[in-house]
DSSP file (Angstrom, degrees, kcal/mol; ACC not computed):
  #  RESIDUE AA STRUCTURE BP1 BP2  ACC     N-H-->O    O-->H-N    N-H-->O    O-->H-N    TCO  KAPPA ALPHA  PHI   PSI    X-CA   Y-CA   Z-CA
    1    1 A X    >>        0   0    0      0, 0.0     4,-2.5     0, 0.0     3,-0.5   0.000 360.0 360.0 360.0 -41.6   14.0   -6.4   10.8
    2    2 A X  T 34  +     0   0    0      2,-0.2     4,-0.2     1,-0.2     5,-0.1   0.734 360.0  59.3 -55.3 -18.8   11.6   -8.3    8.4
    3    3 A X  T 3> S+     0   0    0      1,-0.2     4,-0.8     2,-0.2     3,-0.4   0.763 111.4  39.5 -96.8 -24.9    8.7   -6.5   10.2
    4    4 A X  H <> S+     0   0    0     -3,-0.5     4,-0.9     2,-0.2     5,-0.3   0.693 107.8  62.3 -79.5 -28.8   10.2   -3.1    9.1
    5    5 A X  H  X S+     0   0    0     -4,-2.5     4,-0.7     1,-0.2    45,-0.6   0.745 113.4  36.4 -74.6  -1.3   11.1   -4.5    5.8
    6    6 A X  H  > S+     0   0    0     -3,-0.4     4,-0.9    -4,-0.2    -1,-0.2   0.526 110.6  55.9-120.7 -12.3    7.3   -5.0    5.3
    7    7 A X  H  X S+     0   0    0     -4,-0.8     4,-2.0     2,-0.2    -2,-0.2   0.762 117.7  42.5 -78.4 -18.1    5.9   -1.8    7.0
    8    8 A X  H  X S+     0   0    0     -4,-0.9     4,-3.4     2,-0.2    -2,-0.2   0.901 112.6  51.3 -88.6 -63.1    8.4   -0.2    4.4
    9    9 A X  H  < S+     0   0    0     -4,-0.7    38,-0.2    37,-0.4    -2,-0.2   0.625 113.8  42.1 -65.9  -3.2    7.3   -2.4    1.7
   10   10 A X  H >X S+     0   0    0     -4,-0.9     4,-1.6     2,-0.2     3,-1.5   0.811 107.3  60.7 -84.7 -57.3    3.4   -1.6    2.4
   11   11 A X  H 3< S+     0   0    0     -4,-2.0    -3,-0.2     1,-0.3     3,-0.2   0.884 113.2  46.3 -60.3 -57.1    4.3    2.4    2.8
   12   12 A X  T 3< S+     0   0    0     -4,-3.4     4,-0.4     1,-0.2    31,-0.4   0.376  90.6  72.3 -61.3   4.3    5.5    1.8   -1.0
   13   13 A X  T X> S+     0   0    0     -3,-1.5     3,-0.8     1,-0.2     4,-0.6   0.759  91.0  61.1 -94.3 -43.3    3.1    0.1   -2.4
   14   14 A X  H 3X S+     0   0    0     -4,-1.6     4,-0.7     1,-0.2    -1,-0.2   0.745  89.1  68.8 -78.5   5.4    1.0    3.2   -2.4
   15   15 A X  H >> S+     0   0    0     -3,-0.3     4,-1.4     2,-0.1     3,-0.9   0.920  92.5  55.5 -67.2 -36.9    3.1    5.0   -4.4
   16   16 A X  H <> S+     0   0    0     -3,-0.8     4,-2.1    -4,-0.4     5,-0.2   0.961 106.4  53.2 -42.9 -64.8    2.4    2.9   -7.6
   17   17 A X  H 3X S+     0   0    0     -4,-0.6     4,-1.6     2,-0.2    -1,-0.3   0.721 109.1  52.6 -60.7 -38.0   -1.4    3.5   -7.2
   18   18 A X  H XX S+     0   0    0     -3,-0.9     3,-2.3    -4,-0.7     4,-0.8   0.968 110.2  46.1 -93.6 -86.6   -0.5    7.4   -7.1
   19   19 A X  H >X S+     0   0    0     -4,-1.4     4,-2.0     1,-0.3     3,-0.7   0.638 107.1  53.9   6.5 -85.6    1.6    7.3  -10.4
   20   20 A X  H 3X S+     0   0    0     -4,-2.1     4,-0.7     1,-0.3     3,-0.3   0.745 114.2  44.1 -45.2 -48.9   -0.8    5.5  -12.2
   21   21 A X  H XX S+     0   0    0     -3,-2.3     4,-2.2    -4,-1.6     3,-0.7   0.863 117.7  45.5 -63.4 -47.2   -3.5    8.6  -10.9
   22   22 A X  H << S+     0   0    0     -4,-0.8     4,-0.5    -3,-0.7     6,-0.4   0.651 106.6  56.6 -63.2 -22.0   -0.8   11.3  -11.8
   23   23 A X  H 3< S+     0   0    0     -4,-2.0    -1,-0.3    -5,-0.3    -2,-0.3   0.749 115.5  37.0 -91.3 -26.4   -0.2    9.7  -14.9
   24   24 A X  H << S+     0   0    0     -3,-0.7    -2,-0.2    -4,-0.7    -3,-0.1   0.870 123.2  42.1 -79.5 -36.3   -4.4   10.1  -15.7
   25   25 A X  S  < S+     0   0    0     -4,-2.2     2,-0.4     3,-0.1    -2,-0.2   0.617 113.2  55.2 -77.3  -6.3   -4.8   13.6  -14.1
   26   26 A X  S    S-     0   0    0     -4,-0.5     3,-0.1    -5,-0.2     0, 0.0  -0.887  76.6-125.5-127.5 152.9   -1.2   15.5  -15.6
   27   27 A X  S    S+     0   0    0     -2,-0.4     2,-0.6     1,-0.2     3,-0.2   0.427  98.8  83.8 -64.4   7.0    0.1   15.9  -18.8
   28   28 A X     >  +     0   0    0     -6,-0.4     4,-1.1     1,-0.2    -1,-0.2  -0.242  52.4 155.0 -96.7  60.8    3.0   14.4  -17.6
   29   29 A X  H  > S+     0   0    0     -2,-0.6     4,-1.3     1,-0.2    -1,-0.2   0.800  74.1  55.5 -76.5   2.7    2.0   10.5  -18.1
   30   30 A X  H >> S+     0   0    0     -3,-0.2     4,-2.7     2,-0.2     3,-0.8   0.958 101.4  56.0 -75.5 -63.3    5.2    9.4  -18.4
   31   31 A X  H >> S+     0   0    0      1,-0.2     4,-1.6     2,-0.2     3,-0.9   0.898 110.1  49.8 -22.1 -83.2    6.2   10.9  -15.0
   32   32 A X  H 3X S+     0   0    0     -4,-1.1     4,-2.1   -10,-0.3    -9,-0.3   0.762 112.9  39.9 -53.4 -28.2    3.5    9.0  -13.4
   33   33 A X  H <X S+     0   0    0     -4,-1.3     4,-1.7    -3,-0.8    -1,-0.3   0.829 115.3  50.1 -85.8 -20.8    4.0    5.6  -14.7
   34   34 A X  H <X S+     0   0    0     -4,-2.7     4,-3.3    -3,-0.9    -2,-0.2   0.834 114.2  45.8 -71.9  -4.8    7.6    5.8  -14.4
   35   35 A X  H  X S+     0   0    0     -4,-1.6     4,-2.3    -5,-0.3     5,-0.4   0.870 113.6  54.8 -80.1 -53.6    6.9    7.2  -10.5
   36   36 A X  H >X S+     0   0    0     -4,-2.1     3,-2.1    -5,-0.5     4,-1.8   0.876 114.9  39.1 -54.5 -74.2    4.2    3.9  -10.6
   37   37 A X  H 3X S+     0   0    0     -4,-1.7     4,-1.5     1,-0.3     3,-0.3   0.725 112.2  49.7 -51.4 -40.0    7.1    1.5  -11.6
   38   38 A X  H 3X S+     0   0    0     -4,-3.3     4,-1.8     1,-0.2    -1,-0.3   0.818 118.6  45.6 -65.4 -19.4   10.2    2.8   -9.5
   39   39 A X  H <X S+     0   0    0     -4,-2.3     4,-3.4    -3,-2.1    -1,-0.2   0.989 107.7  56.2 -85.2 -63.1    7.6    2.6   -6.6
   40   40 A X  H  X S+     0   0    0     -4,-1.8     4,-2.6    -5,-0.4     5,-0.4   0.838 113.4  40.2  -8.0 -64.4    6.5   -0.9   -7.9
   41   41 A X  H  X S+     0   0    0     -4,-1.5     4,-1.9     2,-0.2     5,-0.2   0.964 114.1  52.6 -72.7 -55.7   10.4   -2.3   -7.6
   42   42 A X  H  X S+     0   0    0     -4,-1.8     4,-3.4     1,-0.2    -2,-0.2   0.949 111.9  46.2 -43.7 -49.5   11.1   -0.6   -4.4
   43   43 A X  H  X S+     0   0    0     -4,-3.4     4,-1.5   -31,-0.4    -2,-0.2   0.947 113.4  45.2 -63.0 -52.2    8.0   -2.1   -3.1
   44   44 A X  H  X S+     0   0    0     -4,-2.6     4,-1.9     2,-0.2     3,-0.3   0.878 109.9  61.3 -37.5 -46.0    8.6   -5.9   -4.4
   45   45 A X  H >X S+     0   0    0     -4,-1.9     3,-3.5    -5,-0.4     4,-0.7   0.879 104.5  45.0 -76.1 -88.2   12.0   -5.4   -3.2
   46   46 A X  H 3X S+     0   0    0     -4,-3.4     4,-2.0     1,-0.3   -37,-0.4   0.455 108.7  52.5 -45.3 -24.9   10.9   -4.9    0.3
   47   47 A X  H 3X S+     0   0    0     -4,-1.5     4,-2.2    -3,-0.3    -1,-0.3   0.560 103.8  57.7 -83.5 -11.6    8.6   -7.5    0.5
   48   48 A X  H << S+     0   0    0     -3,-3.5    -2,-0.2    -4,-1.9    -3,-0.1   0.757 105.3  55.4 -69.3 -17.0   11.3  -10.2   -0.7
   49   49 A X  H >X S+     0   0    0     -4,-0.7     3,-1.2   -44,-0.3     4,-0.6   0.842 109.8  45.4-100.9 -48.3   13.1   -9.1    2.0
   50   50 A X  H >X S+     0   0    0     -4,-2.0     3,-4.4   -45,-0.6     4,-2.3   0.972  99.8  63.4 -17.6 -86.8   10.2   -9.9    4.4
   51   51 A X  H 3< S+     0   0    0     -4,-2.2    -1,-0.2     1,-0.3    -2,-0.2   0.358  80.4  81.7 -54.3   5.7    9.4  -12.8    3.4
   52   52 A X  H <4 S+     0   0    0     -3,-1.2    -1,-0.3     3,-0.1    -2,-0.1   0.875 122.9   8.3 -43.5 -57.7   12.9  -14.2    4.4
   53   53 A X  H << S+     0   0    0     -3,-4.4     2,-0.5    -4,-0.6    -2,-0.2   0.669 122.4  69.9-124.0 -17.6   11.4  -14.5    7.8
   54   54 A X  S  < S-     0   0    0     -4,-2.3     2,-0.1   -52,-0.1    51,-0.0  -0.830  90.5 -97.4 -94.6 139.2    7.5  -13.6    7.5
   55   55 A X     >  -     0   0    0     -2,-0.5     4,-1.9     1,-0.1    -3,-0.1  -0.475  24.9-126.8 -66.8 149.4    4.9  -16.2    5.7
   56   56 A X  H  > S+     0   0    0      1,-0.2     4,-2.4     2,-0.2     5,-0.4   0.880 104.8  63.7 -78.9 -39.8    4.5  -15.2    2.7
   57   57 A X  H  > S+     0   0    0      1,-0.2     4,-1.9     2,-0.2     3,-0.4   0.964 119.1  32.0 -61.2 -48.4    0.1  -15.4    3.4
   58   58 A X  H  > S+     0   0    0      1,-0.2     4,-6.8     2,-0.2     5,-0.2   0.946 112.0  57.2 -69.0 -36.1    0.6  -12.7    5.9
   59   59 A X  H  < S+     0   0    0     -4,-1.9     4,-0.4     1,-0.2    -1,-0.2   0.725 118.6  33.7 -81.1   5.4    3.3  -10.9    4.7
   60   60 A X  H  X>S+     0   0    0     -4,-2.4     4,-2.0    -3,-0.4     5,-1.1   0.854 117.2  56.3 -96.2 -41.6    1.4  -10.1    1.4
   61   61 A X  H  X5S+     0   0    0     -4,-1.9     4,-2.5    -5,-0.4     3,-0.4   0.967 117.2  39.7 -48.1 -57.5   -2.2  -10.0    3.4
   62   62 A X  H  X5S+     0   0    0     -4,-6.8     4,-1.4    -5,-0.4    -1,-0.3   0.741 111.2  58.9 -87.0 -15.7   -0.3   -7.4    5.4
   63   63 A X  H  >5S+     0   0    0     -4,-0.4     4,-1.5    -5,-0.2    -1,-0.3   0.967 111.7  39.6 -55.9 -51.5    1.4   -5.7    2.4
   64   64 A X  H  X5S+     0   0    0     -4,-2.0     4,-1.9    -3,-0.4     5,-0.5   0.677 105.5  62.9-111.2 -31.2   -1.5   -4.9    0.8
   65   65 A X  H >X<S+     0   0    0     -4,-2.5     3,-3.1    -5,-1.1     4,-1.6   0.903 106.7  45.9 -45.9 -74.8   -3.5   -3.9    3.6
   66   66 A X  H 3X S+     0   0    0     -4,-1.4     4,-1.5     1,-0.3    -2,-0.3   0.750 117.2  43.0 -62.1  -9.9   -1.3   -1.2    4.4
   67   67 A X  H 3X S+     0   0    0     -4,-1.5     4,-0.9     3,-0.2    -1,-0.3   0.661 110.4  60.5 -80.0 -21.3   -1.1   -0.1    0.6
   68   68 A X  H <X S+     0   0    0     -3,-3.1     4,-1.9    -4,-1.9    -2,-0.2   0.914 116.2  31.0 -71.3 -63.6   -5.0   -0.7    0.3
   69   69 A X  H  X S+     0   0    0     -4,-1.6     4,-1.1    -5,-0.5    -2,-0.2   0.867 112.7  56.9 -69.6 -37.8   -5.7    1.8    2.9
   70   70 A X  H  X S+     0   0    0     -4,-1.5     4,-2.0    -5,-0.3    -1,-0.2   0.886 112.3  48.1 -18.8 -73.7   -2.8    4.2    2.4
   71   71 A X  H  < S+     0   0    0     -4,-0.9     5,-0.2     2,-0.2    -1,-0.2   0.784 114.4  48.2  14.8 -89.2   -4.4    4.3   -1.1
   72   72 A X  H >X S+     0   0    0     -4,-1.9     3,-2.6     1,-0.2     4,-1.7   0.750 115.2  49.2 -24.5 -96.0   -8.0    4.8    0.7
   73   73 A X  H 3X S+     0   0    0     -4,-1.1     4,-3.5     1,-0.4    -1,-0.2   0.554 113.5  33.8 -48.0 -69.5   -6.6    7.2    2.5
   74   74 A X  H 3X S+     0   0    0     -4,-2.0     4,-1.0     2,-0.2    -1,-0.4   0.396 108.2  75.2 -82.7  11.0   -4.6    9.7    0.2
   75   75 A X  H <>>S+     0   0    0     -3,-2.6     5,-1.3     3,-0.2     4,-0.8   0.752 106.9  35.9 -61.1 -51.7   -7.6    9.0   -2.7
   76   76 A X  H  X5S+     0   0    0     -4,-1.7     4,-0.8     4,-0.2    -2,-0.2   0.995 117.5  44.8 -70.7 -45.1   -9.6   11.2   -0.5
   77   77 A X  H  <5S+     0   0    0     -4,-3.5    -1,-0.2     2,-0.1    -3,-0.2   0.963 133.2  27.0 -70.0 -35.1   -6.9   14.1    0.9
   78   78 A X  H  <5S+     0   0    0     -4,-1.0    -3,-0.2    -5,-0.1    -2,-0.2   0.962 129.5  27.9 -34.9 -81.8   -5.8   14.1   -3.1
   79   79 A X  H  <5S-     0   0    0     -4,-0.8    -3,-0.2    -5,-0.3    -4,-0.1   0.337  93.7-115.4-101.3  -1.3   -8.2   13.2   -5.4
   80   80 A X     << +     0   0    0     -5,-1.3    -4,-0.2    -4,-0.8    -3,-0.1   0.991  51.5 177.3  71.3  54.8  -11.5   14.2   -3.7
   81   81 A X        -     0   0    0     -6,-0.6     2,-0.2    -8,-0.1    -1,-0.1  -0.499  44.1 -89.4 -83.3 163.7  -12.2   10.1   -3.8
   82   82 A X        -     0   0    0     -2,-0.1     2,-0.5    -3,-0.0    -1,-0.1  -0.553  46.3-156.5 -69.5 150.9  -15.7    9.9   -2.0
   83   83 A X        +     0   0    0     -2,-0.2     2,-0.4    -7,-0.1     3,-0.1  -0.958  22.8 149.2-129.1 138.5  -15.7    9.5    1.5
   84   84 A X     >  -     0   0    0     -2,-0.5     4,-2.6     1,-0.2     5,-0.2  -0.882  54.4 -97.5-148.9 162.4  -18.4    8.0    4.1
   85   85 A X  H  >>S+     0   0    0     -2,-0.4     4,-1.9     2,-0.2     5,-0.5   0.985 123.7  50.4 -55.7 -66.3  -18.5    6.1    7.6
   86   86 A X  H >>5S+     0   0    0      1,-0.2     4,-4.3     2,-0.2     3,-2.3   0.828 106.8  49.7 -49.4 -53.4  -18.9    2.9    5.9
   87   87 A X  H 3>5S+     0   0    0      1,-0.3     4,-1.7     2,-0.2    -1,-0.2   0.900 116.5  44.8 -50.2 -54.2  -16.0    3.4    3.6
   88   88 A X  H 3X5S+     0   0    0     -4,-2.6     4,-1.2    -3,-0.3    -1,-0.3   0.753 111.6  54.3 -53.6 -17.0  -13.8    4.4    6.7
   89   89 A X  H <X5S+     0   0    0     -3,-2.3     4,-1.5    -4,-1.9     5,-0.4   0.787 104.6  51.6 -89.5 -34.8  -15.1    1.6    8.6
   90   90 A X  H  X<S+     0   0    0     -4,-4.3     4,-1.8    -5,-0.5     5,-0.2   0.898 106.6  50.3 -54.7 -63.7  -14.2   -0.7    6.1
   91   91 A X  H  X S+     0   0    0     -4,-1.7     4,-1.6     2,-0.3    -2,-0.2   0.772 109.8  57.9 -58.6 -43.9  -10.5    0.5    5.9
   92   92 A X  H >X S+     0   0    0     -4,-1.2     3,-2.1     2,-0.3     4,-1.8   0.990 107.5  48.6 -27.6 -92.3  -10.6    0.1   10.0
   93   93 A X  H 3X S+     0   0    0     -4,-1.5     4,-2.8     1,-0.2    -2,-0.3   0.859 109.4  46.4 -34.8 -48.3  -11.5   -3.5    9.3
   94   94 A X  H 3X S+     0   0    0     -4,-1.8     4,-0.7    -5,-0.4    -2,-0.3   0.893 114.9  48.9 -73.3 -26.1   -8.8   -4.0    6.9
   95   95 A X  H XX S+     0   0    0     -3,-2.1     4,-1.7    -4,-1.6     3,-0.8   0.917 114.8  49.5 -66.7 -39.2   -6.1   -2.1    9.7
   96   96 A X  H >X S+     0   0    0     -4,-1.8     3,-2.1     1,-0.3     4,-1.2   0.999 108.5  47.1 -68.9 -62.7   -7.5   -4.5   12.4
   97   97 A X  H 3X S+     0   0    0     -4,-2.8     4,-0.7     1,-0.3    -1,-0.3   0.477 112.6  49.6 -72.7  -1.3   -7.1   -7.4   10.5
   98   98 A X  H <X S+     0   0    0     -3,-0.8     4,-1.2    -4,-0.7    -1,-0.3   0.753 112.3  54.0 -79.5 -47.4   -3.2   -6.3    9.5
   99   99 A X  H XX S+     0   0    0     -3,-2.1     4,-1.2    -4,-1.7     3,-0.9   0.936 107.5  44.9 -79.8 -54.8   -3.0   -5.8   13.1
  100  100 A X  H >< S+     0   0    0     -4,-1.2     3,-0.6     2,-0.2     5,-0.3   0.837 111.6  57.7  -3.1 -71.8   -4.3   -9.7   14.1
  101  101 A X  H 3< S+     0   0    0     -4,-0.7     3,-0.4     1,-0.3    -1,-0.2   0.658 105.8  44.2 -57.5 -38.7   -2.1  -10.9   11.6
  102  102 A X  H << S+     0   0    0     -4,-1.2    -1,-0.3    -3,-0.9    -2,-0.2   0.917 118.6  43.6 -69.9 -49.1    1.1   -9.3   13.2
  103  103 A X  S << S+     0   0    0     -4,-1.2    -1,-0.3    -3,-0.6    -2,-0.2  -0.335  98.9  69.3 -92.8  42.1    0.2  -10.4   16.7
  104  104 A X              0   0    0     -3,-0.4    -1,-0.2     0, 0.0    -3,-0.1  -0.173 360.0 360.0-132.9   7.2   -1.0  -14.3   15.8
  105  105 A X              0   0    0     -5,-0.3    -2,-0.1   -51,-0.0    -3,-0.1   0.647 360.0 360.0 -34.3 360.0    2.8  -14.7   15.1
Protein backbone atom coordinates (compact mmCIF):
# COMPACT_ATOMS: atom_id res chain seq x y z
CA UNK A 1 0.00 0.00 0.00
CA UNK A 2 2.88 2.47 0.79
CA UNK A 3 4.10 2.00 -2.86
CA UNK A 4 0.67 3.30 -4.14
CA UNK A 5 0.61 5.87 -1.43
CA UNK A 6 3.84 7.31 -3.12
CA UNK A 7 2.95 6.68 -6.85
CA UNK A 8 -0.19 8.86 -5.71
CA UNK A 9 1.93 11.16 -3.81
CA UNK A 10 4.36 11.75 -6.94
CA UNK A 11 1.15 11.97 -9.51
CA UNK A 12 0.29 15.12 -7.04
CA UNK A 13 3.09 16.71 -6.77
CA UNK A 14 2.76 17.93 -10.25
CA UNK A 15 -0.12 19.61 -9.72
CA UNK A 16 1.51 22.37 -7.44
CA UNK A 17 4.06 23.18 -10.32
CA UNK A 18 0.81 23.60 -12.63
CA UNK A 19 -0.98 26.14 -10.24
CA UNK A 20 1.93 28.12 -9.75
CA UNK A 21 2.03 28.31 -13.98
CA UNK A 22 -1.80 28.97 -14.19
CA UNK A 23 -1.41 31.40 -11.53
CA UNK A 24 1.44 33.37 -14.00
CA UNK A 25 -0.41 32.73 -17.44
CA UNK A 26 -4.44 33.53 -16.18
CA UNK A 27 -5.97 36.27 -14.65
CA UNK A 28 -7.12 34.05 -12.17
CA UNK A 29 -3.88 33.96 -9.80
CA UNK A 30 -5.59 33.10 -6.94
CA UNK A 31 -7.12 30.03 -8.57
CA UNK A 32 -3.68 28.87 -9.37
CA UNK A 33 -2.00 29.19 -6.18
CA UNK A 34 -4.86 27.96 -4.25
CA UNK A 35 -4.87 24.82 -6.96
CA UNK A 36 -0.74 24.90 -6.18
CA UNK A 37 -1.50 24.55 -2.37
CA UNK A 38 -4.48 22.02 -2.22
CA UNK A 39 -2.16 20.01 -4.53
CA UNK A 40 0.78 20.79 -2.16
CA UNK A 41 -1.26 19.16 1.05
CA UNK A 42 -2.62 16.32 -0.88
CA UNK A 43 0.81 15.53 -1.99
CA UNK A 44 2.66 15.82 1.56
CA UNK A 45 -0.13 13.89 2.79
CA UNK A 46 0.66 11.02 0.59
CA UNK A 47 4.11 10.85 1.10
CA UNK A 48 3.74 10.75 5.10
CA UNK A 49 1.80 7.92 4.46
CA UNK A 50 4.74 6.26 2.46
CA UNK A 51 7.11 6.85 4.43
CA UNK A 52 5.49 4.66 7.23
CA UNK A 53 6.97 1.83 5.42
CA UNK A 54 9.40 3.31 2.52
CA UNK A 55 12.91 5.17 3.59
CA UNK A 56 12.35 8.34 3.60
CA UNK A 57 15.89 8.85 0.87
CA UNK A 58 13.93 6.83 -1.60
CA UNK A 59 10.63 7.63 -0.97
CA UNK A 60 11.34 11.49 -1.58
CA UNK A 61 14.16 10.55 -4.45
CA UNK A 62 11.18 8.73 -5.91
CA UNK A 63 8.56 11.44 -5.08
CA UNK A 64 10.11 13.86 -6.85
CA UNK A 65 11.19 11.99 -9.72
CA UNK A 66 7.89 11.27 -10.67
CA UNK A 67 6.71 15.00 -10.11
CA UNK A 68 10.00 16.23 -11.87
CA UNK A 69 9.08 14.48 -14.98
CA UNK A 70 5.33 14.64 -14.90
CA UNK A 71 6.19 18.42 -14.69
CA UNK A 72 8.78 17.80 -17.87
CA UNK A 73 6.31 16.20 -19.35
CA UNK A 74 2.94 18.43 -19.19
CA UNK A 75 5.56 21.79 -19.54
CA UNK A 76 5.77 20.73 -23.05
CA UNK A 77 1.97 19.32 -24.03
CA UNK A 78 0.81 22.71 -22.07
CA UNK A 79 3.03 25.39 -22.03
CA UNK A 80 5.05 24.89 -25.29
CA UNK A 81 8.26 24.32 -22.67
CA UNK A 82 11.20 23.47 -25.18
CA UNK A 83 11.71 20.12 -26.07
CA UNK A 84 14.88 18.10 -27.43
CA UNK A 85 16.44 14.40 -27.27
CA UNK A 86 18.63 15.46 -24.59
CA UNK A 87 15.98 16.97 -22.53
CA UNK A 88 13.88 13.61 -22.96
CA UNK A 89 16.79 11.58 -22.31
CA UNK A 90 17.46 13.20 -19.24
CA UNK A 91 13.79 12.72 -17.86
CA UNK A 92 14.50 8.75 -19.01
CA UNK A 93 17.44 8.88 -16.69
CA UNK A 94 15.51 10.31 -13.88
CA UNK A 95 12.45 7.40 -14.61
CA UNK A 96 15.26 4.72 -14.66
CA UNK A 97 16.74 5.79 -11.62
CA UNK A 98 12.93 5.92 -9.79
CA UNK A 99 12.76 2.53 -11.28
CA UNK A 100 16.33 1.15 -9.51
CA UNK A 101 15.16 2.66 -6.47
CA UNK A 102 11.86 0.65 -6.32
CA UNK A 103 13.55 -2.67 -7.22
CA UNK A 104 16.89 -2.30 -4.74
CA UNK A 105 14.25 -2.76 -1.98
Amino acid sequence: MSWLYLLLAGLTEIGWPIGLKMAQTSESKVLGISIAIIFMVISGSFLWLAQKEIPMGTAYAVWTGIGASGTFLLGIWLYGDPASLMRYFGVLLIILGVAVLKFAH
